[in-house]
N, CA, C and O atoms as a GROMACS GRO file, in nm:
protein
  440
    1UNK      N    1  -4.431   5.774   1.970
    1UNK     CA    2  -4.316   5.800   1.885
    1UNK      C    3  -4.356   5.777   1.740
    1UNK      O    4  -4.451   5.704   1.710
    2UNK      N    5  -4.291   5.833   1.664
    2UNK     CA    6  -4.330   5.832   1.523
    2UNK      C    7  -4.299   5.750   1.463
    2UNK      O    8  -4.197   5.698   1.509
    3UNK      N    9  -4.349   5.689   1.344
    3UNK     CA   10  -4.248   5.603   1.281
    3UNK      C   11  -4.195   5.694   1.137
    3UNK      O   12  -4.260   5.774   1.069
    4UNK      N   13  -4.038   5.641   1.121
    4UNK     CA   14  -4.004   5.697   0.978
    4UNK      C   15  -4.072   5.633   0.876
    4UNK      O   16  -4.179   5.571   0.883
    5UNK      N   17  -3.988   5.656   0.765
    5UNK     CA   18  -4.029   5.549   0.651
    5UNK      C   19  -3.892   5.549   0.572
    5UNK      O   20  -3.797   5.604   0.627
    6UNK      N   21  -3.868   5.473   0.409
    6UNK     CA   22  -3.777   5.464   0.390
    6UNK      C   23  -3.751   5.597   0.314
    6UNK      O   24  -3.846   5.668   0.283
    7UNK      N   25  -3.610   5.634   0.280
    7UNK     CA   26  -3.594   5.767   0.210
    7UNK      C   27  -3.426   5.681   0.125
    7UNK      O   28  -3.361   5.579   0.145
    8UNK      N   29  -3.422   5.772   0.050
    8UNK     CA   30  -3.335   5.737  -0.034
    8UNK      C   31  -3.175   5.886  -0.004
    8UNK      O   32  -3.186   6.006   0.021
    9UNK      N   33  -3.070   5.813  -0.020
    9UNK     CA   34  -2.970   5.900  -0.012
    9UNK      C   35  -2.971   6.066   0.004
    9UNK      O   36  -2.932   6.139   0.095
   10UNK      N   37  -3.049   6.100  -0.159
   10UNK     CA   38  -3.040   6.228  -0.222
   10UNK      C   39  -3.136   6.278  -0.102
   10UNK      O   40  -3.072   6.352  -0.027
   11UNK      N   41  -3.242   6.265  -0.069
   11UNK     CA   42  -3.358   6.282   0.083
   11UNK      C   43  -3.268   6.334   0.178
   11UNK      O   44  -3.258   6.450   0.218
   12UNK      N   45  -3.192   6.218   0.213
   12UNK     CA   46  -3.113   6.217   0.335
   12UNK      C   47  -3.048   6.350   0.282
   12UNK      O   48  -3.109   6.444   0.333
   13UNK      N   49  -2.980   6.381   0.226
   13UNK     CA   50  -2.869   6.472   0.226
   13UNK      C   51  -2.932   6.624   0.237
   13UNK      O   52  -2.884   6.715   0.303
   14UNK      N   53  -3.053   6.629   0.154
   14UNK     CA   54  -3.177   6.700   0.158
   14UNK      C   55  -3.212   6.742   0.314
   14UNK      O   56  -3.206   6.851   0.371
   15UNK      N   57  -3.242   6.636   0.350
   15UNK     CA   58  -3.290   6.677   0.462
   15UNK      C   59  -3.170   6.762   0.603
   15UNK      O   60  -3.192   6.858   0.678
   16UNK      N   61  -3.046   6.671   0.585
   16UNK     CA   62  -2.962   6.706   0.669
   16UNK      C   63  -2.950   6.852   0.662
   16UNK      O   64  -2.974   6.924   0.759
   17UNK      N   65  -2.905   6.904   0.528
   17UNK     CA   66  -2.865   7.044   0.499
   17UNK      C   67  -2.948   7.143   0.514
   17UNK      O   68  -2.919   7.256   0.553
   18UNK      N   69  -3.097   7.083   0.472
   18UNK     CA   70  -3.232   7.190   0.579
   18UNK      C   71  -3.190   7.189   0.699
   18UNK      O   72  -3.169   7.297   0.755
   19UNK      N   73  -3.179   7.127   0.733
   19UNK     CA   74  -3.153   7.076   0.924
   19UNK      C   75  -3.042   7.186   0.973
   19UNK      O   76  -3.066   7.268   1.062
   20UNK      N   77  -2.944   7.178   0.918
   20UNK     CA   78  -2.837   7.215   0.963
   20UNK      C   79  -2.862   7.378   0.876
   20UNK      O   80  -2.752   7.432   0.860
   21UNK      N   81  -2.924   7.424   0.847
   21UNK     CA   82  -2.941   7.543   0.827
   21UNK      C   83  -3.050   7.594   0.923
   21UNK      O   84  -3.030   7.694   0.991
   22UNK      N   85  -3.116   7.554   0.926
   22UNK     CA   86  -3.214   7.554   1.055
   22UNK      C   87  -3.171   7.581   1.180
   22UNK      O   88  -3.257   7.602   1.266
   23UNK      N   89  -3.026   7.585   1.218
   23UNK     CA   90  -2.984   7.566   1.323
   23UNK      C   91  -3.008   7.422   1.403
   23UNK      O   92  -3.021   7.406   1.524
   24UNK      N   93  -3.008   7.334   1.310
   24UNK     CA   94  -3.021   7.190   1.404
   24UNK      C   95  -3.171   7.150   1.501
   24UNK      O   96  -3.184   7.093   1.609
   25UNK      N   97  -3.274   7.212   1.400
   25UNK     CA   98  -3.378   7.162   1.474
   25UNK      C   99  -3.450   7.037   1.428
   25UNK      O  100  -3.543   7.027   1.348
   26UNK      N  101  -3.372   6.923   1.511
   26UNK     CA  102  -3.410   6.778   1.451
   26UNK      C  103  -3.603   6.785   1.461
   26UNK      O  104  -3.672   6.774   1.360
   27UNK      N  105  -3.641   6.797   1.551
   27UNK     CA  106  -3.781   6.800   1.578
   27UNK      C  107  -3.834   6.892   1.480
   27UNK      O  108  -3.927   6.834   1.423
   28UNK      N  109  -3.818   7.009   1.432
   28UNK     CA  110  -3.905   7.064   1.292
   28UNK      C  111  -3.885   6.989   1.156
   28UNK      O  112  -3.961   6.993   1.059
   29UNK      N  113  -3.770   6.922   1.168
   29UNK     CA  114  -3.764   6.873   1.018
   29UNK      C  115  -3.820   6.754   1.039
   29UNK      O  116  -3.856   6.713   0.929
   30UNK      N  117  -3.851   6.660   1.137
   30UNK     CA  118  -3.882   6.524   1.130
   30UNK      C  119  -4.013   6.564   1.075
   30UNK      O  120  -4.044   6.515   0.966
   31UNK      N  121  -4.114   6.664   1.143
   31UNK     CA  122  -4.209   6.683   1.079
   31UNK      C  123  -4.221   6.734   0.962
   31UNK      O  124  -4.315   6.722   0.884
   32UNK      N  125  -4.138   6.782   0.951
   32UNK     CA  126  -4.183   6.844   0.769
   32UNK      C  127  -4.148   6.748   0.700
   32UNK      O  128  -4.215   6.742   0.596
   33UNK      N  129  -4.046   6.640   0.714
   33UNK     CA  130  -4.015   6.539   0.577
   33UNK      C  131  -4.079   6.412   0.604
   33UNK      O  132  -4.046   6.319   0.530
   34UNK      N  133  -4.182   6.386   0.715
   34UNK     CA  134  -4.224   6.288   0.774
   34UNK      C  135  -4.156   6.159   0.802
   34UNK      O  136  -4.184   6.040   0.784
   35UNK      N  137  -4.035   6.238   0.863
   35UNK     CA  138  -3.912   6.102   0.939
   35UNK      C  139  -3.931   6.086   1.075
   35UNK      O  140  -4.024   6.134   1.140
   36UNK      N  141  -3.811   5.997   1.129
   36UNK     CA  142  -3.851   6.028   1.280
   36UNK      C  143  -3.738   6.108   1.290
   36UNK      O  144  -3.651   6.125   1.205
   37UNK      N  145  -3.749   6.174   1.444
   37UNK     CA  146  -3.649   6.302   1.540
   37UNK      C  147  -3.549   6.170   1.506
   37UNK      O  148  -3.493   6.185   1.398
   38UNK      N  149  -3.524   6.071   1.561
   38UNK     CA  150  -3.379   6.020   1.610
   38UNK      C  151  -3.295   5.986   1.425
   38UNK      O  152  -3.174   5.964   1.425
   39UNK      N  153  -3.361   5.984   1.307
   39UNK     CA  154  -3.331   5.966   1.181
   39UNK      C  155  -3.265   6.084   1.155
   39UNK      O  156  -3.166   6.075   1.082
   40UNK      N  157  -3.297   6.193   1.196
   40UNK     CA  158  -3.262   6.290   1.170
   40UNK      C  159  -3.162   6.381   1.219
   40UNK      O  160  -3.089   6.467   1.168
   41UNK      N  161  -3.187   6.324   1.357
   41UNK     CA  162  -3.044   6.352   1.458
   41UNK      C  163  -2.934   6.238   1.386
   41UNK      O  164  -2.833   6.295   1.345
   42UNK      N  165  -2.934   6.126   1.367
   42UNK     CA  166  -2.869   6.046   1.322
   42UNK      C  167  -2.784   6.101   1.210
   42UNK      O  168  -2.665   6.132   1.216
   43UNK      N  169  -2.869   6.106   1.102
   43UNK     CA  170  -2.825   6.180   0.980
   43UNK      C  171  -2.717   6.266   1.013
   43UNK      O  172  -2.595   6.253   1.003
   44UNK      N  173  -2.804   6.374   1.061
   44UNK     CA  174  -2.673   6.480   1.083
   44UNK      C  175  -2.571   6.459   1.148
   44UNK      O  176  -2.474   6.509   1.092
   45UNK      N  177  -2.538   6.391   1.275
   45UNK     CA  178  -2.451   6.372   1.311
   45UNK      C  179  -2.342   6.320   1.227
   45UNK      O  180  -2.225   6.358   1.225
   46UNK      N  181  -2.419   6.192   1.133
   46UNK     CA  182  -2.309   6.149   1.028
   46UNK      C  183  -2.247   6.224   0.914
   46UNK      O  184  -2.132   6.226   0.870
   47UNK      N  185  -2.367   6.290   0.877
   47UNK     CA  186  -2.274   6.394   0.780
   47UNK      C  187  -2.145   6.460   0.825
   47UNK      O  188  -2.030   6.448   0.782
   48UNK      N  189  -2.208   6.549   0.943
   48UNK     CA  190  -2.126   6.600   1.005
   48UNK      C  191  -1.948   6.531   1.026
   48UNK      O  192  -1.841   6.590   1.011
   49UNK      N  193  -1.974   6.393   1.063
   49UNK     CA  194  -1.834   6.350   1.080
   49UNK      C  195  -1.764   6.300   0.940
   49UNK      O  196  -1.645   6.310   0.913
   50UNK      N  197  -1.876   6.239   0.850
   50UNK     CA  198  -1.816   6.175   0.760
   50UNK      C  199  -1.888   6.224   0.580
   50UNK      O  200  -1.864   6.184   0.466
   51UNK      N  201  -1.971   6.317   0.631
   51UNK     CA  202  -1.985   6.426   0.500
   51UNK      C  203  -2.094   6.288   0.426
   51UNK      O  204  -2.140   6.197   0.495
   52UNK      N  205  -2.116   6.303   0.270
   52UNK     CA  206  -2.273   6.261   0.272
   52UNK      C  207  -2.200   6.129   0.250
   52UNK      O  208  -2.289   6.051   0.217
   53UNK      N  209  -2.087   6.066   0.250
   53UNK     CA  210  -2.086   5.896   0.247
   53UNK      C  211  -2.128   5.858   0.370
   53UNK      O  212  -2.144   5.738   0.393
   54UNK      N  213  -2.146   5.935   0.447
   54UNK     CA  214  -2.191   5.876   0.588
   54UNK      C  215  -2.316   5.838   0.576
   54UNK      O  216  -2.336   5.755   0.664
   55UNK      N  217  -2.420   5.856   0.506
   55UNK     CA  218  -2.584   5.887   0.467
   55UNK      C  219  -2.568   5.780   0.398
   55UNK      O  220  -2.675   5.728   0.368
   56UNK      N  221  -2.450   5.710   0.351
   56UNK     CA  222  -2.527   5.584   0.241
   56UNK      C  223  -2.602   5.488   0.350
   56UNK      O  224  -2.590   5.501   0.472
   57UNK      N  225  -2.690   5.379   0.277
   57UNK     CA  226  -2.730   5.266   0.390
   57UNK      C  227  -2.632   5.161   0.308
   57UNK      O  228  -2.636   5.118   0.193
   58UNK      N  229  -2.569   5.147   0.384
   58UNK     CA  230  -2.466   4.986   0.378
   58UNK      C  231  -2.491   4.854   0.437
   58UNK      O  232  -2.412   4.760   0.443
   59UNK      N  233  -2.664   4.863   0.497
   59UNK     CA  234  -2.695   4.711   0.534
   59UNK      C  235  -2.640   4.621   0.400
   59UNK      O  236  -2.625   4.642   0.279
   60UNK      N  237  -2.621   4.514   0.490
   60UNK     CA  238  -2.643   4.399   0.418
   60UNK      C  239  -2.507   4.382   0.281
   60UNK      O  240  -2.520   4.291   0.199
   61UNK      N  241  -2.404   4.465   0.274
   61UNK     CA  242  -2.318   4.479   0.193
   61UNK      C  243  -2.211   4.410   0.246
   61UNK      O  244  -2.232   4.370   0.361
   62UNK      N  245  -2.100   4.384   0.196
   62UNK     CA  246  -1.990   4.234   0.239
   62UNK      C  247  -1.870   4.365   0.262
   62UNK      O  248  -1.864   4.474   0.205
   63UNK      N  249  -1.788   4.314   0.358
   63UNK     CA  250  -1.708   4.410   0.386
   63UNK      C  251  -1.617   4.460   0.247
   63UNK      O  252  -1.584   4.574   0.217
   64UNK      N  253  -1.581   4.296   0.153
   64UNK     CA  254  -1.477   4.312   0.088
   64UNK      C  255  -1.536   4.382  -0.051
   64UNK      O  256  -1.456   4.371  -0.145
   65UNK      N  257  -1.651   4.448  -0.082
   65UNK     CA  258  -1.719   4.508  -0.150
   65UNK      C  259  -1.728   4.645  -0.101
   65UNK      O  260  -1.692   4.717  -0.194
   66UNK      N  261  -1.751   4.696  -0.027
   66UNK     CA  262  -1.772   4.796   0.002
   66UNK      C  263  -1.618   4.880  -0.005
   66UNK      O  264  -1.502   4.847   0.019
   67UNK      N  265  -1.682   5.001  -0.051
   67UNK     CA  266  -1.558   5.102  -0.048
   67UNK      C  267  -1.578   5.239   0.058
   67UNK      O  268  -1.662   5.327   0.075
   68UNK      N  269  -1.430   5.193   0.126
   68UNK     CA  270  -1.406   5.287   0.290
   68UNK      C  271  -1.433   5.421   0.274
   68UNK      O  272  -1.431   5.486   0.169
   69UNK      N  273  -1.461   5.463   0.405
   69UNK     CA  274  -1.517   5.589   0.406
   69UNK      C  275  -1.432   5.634   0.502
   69UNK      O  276  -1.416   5.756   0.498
   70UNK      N  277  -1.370   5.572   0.592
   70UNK     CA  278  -1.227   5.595   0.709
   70UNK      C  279  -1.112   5.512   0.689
   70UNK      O  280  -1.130   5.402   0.636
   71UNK      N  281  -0.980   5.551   0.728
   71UNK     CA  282  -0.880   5.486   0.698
   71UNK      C  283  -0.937   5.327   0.840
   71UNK      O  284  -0.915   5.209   0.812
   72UNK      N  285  -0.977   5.353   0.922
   72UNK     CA  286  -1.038   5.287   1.005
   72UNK      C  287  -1.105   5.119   0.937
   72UNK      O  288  -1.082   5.003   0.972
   73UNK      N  289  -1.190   5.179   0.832
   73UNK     CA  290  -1.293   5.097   0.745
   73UNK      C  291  -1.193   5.049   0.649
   73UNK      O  292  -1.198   4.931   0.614
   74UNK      N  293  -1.132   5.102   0.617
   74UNK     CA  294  -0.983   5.064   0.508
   74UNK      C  295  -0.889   4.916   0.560
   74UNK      O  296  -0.846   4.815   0.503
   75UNK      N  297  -0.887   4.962   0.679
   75UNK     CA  298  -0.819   4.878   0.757
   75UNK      C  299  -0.864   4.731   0.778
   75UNK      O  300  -0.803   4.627   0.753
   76UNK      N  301  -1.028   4.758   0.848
   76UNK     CA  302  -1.098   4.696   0.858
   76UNK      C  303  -1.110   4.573   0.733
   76UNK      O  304  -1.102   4.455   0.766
   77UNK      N  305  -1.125   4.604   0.613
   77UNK     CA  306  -1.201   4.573   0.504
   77UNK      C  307  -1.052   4.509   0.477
   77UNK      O  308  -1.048   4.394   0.522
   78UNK      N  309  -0.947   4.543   0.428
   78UNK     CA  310  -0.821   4.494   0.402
   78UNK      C  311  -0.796   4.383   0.544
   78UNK      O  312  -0.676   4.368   0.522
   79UNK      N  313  -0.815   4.312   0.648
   79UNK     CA  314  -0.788   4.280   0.738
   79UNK      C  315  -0.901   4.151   0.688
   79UNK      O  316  -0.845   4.050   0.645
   80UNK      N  317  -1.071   4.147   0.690
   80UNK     CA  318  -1.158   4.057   0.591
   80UNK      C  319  -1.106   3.993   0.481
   80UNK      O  320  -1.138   3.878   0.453
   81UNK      N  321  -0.986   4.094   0.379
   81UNK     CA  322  -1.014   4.001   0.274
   81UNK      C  323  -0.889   3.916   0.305
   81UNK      O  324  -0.872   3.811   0.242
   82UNK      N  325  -0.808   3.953   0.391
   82UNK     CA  326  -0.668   3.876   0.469
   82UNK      C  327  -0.704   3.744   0.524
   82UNK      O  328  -0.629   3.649   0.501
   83UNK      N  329  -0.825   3.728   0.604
   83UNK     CA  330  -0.841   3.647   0.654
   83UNK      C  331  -0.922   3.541   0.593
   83UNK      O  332  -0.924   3.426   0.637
   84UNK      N  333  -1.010   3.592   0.461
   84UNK     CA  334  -1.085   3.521   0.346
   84UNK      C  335  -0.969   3.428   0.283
   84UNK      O  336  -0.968   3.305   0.280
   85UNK      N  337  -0.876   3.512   0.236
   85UNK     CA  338  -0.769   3.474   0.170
   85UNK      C  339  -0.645   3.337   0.272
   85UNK      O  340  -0.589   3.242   0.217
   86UNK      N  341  -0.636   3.363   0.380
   86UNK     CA  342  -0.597   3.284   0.479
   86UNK      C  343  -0.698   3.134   0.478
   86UNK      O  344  -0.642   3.024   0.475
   87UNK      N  345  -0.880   3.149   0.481
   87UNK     CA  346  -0.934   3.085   0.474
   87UNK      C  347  -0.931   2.946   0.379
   87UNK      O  348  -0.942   2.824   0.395
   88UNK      N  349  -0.908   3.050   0.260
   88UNK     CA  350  -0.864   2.979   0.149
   88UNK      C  351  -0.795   2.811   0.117
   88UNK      O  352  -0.819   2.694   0.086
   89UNK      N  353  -0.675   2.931   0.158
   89UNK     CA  354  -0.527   2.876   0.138
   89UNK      C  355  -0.543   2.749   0.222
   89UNK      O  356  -0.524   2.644   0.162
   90UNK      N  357  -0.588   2.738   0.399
   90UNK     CA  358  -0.593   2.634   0.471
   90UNK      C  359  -0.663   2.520   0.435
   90UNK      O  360  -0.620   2.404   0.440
   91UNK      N  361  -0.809   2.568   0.385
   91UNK     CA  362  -0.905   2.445   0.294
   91UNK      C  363  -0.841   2.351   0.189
   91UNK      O  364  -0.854   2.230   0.170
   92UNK      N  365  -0.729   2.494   0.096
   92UNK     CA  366  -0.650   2.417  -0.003
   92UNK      C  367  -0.524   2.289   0.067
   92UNK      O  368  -0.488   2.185   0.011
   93UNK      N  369  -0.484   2.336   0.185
   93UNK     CA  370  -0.384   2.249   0.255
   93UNK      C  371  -0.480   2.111   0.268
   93UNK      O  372  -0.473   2.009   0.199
   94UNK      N  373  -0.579   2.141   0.386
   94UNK     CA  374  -0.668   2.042   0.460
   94UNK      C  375  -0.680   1.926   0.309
   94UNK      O  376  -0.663   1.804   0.319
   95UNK      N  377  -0.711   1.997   0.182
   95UNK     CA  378  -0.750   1.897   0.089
   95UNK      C  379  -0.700   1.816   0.023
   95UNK      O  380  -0.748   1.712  -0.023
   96UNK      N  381  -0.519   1.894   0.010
   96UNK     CA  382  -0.399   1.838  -0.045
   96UNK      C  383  -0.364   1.717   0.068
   96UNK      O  384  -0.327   1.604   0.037
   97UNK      N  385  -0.386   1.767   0.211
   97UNK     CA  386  -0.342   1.637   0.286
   97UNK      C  387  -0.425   1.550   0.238
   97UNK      O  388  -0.389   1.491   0.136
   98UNK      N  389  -0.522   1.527   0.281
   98UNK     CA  390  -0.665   1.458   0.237
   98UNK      C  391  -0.621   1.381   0.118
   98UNK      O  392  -0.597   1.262   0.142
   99UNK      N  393  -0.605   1.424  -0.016
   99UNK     CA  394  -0.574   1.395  -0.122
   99UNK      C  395  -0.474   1.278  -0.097
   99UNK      O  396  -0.504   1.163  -0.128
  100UNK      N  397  -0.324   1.316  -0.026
  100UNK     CA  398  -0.227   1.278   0.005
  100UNK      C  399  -0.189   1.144   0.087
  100UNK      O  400  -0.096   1.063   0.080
  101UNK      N  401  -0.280   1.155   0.150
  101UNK     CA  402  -0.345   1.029   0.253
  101UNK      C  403  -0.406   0.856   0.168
  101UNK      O  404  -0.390   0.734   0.168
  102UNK      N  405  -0.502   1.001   0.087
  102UNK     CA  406  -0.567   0.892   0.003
  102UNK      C  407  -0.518   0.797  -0.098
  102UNK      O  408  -0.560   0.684  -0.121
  103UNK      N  409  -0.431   0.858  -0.151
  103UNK     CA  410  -0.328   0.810  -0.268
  103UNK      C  411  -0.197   0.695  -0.209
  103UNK      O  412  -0.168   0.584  -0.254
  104UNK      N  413  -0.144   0.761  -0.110
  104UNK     CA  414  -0.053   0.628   0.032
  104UNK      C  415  -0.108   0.568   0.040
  104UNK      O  416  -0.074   0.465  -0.018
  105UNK      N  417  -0.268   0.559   0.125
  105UNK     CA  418  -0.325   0.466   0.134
  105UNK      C  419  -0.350   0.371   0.012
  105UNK      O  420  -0.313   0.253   0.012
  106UNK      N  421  -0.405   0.421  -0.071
  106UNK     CA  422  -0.433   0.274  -0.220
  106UNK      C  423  -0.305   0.235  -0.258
  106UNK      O  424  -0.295   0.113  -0.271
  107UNK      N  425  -0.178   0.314  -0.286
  107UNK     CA  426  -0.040   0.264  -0.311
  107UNK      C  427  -0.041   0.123  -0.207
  107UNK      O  428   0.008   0.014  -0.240
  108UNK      N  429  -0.097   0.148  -0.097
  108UNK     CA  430  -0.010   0.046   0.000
  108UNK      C  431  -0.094  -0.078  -0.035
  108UNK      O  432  -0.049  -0.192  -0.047
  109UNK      N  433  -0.221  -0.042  -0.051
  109UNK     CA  434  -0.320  -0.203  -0.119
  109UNK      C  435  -0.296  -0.282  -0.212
  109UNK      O  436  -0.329  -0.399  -0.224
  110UNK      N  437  -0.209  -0.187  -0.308
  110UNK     CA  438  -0.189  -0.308  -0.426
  110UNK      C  439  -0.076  -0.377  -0.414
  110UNK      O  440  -0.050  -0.467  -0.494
   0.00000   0.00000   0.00000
């Protein structure tokens, strides 16, 4: 099996639209752009559903940064920063008790 290498967006989109003019021959284009067959089947498939935002690489990006590409991912991403925000708020409670505790307690020593 081949190995790919890395390619950058504008590539990807490059390559898909050869592809798909080609009549979808993942195996001629892997060789001509020196990718692998399954990069290329990949690719296209994503274009195909989600046009060239599908081609970005979004490793490693935080949900609440990234901007949706499906009402799906919309959802998703709004639902992260709900629960960040939930996160929050409870730490702020946990600390106010904490706080609250601490302050009763020395009142009662002196």
């Amino acid at each position: 099996m081949k190995q790919g290498r890395d390619t950058t967006q504008k590539e990807r989109v490059r390559i898909v639209k050869d592809c798909l003019a080609s009549g979808k021959n993942y195996g001629e284009m892997a060789l001509k752009y020196k990718v692998s067959y399954q990069q290329v089947r990949t690719w296209t498939l994503r274009f195909e559903e989600m046009g060239e935002a599908g081609l970005e690489d979004r490793r490693g990006k935080r949900k609440k940064d990234q901007v949706p590409r499906t009402e799906l991912e919309k959802a998703q991403i709004e639902i992260e920063q709900l629960k960040h925000k939930l996160y929050l708020a409870e730490m702020e409670r946990d600390l106010l008790k904490k706080l609250d505790e601490i302050e009763r307690r020395d009142a009662f020593r002196k």
